[in-house]
N, C-alpha and C positions, 0 to 999 in steps of 0.2 A: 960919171955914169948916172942918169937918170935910173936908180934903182930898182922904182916900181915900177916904172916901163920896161925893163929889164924881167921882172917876174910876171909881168903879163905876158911876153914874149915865149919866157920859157913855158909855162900855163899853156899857151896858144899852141903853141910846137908839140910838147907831150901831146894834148888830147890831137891832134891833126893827124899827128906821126911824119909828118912831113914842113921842112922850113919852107916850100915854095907854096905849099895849101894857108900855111899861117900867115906866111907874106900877103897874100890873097886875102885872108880874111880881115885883115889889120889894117889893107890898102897901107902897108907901108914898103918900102924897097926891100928886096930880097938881102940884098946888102946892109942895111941897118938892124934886120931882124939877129944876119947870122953877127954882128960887132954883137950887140948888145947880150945877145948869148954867152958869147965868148967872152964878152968881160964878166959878166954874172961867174961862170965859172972859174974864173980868173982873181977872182975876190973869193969867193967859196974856197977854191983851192982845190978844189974835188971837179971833176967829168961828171956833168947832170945825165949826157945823154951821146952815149954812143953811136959815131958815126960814118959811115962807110956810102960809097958812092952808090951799094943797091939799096940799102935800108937804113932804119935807125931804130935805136931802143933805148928804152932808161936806162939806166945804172941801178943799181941798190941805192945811191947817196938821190940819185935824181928821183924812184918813186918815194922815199920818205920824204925829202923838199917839196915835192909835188903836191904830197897833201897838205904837208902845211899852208904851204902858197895857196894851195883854193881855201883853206880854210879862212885866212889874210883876206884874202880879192871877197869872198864872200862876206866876212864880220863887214869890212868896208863898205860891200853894196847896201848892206844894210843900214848900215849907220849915215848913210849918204842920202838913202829913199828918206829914211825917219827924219832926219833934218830938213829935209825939201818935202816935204811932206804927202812924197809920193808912197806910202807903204801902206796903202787900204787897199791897195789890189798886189796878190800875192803874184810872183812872178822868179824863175830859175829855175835851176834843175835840181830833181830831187833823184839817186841814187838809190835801188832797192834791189836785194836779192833774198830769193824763198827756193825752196827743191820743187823741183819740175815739174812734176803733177799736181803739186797742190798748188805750185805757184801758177799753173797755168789755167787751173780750174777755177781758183777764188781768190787769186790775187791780181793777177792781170783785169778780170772785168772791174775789181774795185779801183783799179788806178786808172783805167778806162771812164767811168765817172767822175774820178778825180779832176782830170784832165778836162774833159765837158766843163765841169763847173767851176774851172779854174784858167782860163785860156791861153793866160801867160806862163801855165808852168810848165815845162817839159821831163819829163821822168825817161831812164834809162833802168829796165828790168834784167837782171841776172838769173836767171835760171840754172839754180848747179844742186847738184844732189850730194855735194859736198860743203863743208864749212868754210867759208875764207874769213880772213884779218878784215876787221871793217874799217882799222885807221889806214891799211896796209892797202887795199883795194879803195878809198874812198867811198866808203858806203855808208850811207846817211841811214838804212833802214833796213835789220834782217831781221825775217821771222823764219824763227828755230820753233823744229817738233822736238820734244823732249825734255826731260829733268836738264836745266841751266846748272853749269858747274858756279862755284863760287866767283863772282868777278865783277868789275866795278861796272858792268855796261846797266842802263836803264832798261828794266824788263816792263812792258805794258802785256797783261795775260789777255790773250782774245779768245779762248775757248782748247776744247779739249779732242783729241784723237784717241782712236782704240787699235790696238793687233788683232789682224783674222790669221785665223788660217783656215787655206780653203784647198779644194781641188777638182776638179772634174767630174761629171757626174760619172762618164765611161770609166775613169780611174776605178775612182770608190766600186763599183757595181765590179770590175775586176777581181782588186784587191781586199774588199773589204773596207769600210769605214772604222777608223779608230776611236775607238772607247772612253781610253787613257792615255794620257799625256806618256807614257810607260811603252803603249803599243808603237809609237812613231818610230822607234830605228827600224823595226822591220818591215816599214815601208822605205819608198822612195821621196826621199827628200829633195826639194831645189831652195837653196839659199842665197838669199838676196845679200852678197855681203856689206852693204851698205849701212845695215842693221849697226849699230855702238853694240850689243853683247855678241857681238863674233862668232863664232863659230857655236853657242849657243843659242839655243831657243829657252827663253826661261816665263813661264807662266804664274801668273798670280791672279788670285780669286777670295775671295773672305770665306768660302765656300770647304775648300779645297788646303788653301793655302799657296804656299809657293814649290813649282814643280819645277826642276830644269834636266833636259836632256841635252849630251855633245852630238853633236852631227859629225855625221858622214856623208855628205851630201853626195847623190848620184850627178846632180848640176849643180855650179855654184857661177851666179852674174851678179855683174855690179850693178843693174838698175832695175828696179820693181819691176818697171814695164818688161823685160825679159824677162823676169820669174814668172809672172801675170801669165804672158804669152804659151810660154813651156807649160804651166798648170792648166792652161787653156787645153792646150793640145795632147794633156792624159799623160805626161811624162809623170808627173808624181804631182805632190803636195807641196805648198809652198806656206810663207809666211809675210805678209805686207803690213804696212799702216791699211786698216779698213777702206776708206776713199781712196785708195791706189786702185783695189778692186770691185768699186762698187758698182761701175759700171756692168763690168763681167756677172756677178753677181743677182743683180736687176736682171739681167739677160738670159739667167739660166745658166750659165756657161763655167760657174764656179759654185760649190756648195761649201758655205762656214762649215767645219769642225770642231770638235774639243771647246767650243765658247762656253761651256760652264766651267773651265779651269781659268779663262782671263777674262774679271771682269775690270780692271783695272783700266787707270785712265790717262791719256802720256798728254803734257799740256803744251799750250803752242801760245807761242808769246811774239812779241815787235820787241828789237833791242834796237836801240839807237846809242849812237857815240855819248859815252859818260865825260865827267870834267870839262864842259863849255856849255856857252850858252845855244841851241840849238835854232837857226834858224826859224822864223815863225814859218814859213812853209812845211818845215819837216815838223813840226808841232802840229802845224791843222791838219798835216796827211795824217798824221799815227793817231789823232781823234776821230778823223774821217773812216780809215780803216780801222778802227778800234771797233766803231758803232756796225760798220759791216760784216766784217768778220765775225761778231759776237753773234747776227744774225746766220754766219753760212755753218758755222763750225758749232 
């Protein structure tokens, strides 16, 4: 068995999800794609990828092989360009995921430039308002809002975000505006639980100090843009990253609260995979987006 033919194969099949799209892409017989499979897994000793006559899927054993395999095919394409002295034009795909709103306000136009000024690259954007494995999803580039726990990933800081909390002008004029951080249970809360302090709201200020109340929230969504919406429409007070709602904001349609108890600053960084050498693509992107970003945030 041609081995690395064999991990091209499998490579070609994950990302396709289908052995007759990769047979197609490889121009090779549908017949040699599925041998070569079959022996790859056959030597492994493990099932890469699960398969049934409607569909197929990884295995657990086949997405960790997966990434190493692109890891492999990619060290190689590089080391094959530099040799033949084709690596002064950058070219491959680069892998990035950001949370939703932000990544769709000020990440996406910067990889939009990216792209323009690079015409071999092609990038795949993950938009999720949750965290994922980056050796575990193959992801070349996540920019995280928030204090980074201890861990070997390479942190690049691109700037900084703030917490509002805002609400309705009709709310407030209702209910009354709060004071103190103290007045909020007796209003109506909507909690984003997306937030890391849970079912708290915890405020800091040099001013003030640090204040935290538990919720009881009257609504409780999983994505800002529902909180946003609901504080829109007068149901209560909410709490986001400031650029969740700044549009609303601008617009009249939300009033900041309580901003002299936080004036505190949550920082937003690019991690990319630690321990290897990192493609020069994913090196000029997180310079390119470094310089950017430092400009939007």
């Amino acid at each position: 068995m041609d081995k690395l033919r064999a991990i091209k194969v499998f490579v070609k099949v994950a990302q396709s999800d289908s052995l007759s799209a990769a047979a197609r892409q490889m121009g090779e017989p549908l017949t040699n794609v599925s041998r070569l499979l079959t022996q790859l897994e056959a030597e492994l000793g493990c099932s890469l990828i699960h398969r049934t006559t409607r569909q197929m899927a990884l295995t657990a054993e086949g997405r960790n092989y997966l990434t190493v395999c692109k890891l492999l095919l990619d060290d190689l394409e590089q080391a094959e360009l530099q040799l033949t002295g084709q690596a002064t034009e950058l070219s491959g795909e680069i892998v990035v995921t950001a949370p939703v709103a932000f990544g769709r306000l000020h990440v996406l136009p910067v990889i939009n430039l990216f792209l323009r000024q690079y015409p071999k690259i092609s990038a795949k954007l993950m938009l999720l308002d949750r965290q994922v494995d980056m050796l575990d999803e193959g992801i070349d580039v996540a920019l995280r809002i928030g204090h980074l726990p201890d861990s070997a990933h390479l942190a690049t800081h691109v700037g900084t975000q703030s917490l509002i909390t805002c609400a309705a002008p009709n709310y407030l004029k209702e209910r009354g505006t709060p004071l103190q951080v103290q007045d909020l249970p007796s209003h109506d809360l909507i909690m984003f639980t997306g937030r890391p302090s849970g079912a708290r709201w915890v405020y800091k200020s040099q001013a003030h100090g640090q204040k935290a109340i538990r919720l009881q929230p009257r609504l409780s969504v999983n994505t800002a843009e529902a909180a946003i919406e609901s504080a829109v429409a007068g149901l209560g007070i909410t709490r986001v990253l400031a650029y969740q709602a700044q549009a609303q904001i601008d617009a009249g349609e939300l009033i900041p609260v309580l901003t002299e108890f936080d004036d505190t600053t949550i920082p937003v960084n690019l991690l990319r995979w630690p321990n290897r050498t990192d493609p020069q693509r994913v090196r000029e992107f997180i310079n390119f987006a470094s310089k950017q970003l430092r400009a939007r945030t």
